[in-house]
N, C-alpha and C positions, 0 to 999 in steps of 0.2 A: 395537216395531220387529221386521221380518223381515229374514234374511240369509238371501239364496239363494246357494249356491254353483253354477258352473254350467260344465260344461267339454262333451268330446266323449262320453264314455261314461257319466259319473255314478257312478263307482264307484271309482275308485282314489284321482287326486287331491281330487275332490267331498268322497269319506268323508276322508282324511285332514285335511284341513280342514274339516268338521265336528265331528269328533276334537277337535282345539288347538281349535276354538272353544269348544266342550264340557268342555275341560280334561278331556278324557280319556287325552291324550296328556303326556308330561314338556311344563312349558311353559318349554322352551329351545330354543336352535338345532341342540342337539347331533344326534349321528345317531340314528336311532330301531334299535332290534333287529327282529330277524327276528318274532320274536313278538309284538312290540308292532306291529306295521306287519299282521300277517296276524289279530291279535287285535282290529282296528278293527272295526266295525260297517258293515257292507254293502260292505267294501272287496273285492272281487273277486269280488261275491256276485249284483250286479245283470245282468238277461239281455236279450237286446232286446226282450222283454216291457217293461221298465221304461223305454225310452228318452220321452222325453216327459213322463215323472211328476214330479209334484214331491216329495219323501223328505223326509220329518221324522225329522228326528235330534235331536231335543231341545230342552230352554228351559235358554237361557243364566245364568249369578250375576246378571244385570241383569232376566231376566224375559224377554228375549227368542227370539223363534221361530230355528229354525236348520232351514233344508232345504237339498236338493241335488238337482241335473235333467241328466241326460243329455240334452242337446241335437244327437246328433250333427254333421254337420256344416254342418247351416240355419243361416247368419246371422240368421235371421228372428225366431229362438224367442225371445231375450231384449227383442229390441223391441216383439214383439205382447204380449210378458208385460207390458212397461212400460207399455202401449199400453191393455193389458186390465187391469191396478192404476190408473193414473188414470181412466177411464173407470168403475169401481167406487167407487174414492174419492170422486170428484163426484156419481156418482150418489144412493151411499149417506151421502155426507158425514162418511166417519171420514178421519181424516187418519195412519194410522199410517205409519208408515216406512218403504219398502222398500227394501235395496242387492242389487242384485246386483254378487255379485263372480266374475269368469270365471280359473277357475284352469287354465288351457288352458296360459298362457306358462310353469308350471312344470316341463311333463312332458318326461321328458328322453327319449330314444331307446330308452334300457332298459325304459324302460315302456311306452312306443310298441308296442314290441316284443312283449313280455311280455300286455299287453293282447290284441294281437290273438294269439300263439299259446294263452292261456289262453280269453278270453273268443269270438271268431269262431271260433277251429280247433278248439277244447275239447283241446289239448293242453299240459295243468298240467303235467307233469314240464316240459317247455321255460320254460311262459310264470310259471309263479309264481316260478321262481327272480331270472327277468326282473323280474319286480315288483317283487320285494323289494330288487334292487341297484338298479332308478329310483327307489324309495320313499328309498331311504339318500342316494342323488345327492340328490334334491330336496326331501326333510324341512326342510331348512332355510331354504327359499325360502316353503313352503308356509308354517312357521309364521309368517316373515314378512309376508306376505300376509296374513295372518288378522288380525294385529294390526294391520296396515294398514287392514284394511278394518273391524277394530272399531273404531278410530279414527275414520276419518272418518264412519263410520254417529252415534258420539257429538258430533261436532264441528260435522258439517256441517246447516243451522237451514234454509237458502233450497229447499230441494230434498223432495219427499216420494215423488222414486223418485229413486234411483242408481245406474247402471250404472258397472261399476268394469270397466276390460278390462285394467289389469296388468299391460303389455306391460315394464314396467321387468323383471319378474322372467325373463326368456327369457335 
């Protein structure tokens, strides 16, 4: 199975949810620290060089693929992705699994924020402090989410792409 996470940037809530997927993060709801949030992997790292890629972040305790894609703001990305996974899977006739799950409805304003003074203005003293208090707001939404979407990626049998959009978590 693949799990792509997939929001606006690809870099804050994307990594932090590949984190808990990864159990690289505490796997609770609690708040996460400053250094465990700015200690994730590609979390405030990725530039608009990256927007469109897909990031591998690791293979999950089940064996499975875990990436993440900055899709800025094209509704289009995750359905031509859907679009271009079954159209390869018939082709080539593997059936493996894909969810995408869009971690968009978690980011709270602090990271909004924080995001564009760090990553568009390249002003870090403003925007990483920003990060760090939406990372702490939404750590707990995010880890839910992940286990959400590891669930039904294990459960659900009829489906061999799954778009997950989330919107409970806003």
């Amino acid at each position: 199975m693949i799990y792509i996470y997939n929001d606006f940037g690809g870099t804050h809530t994307t990594s932090l949810a590949a984190a808990y997927h990864l159990k690289l993060l505490p796997q609770s709801e609690r708040k996460l620290t400053k250094d465990e949030i700015l200690n994730v992997p590609y979390f405030n790292k990725l530039t608009k060089a990256d927007f469109g890629k897909i990031i591998f972040h690791g293979i999950d305790e089940d064996g499975n693929s875990v990436y993440s894609i900055g899709r800025k703001r094209n509704k289009y990305v995750v359905p031509a992705l859907k679009e271009m996974s079954l159209l390869l899977q018939k082709k080539f006739k593997f059936d493996e699994k894909i969810v995408f799950s869009n971690t968009s409805p978690t980011v709270p304003f602090a990271m909004s924020m924080g995001g564009l003074f760090s990553r568009s203005l390249k002003i870090d003293f403003i925007g990483v402090p920003l990060l760090v208090i939406g990372a702490k707001q939404c750590c707990d939404n995010i880890f839910r989410l992940v286990k959400n979407t590891k669930e039904i990626g294990r459960t659900t049998y009829s489906e061999n792409i799954i778009v997950l959009e989330n919107e409970m978590y806003k």
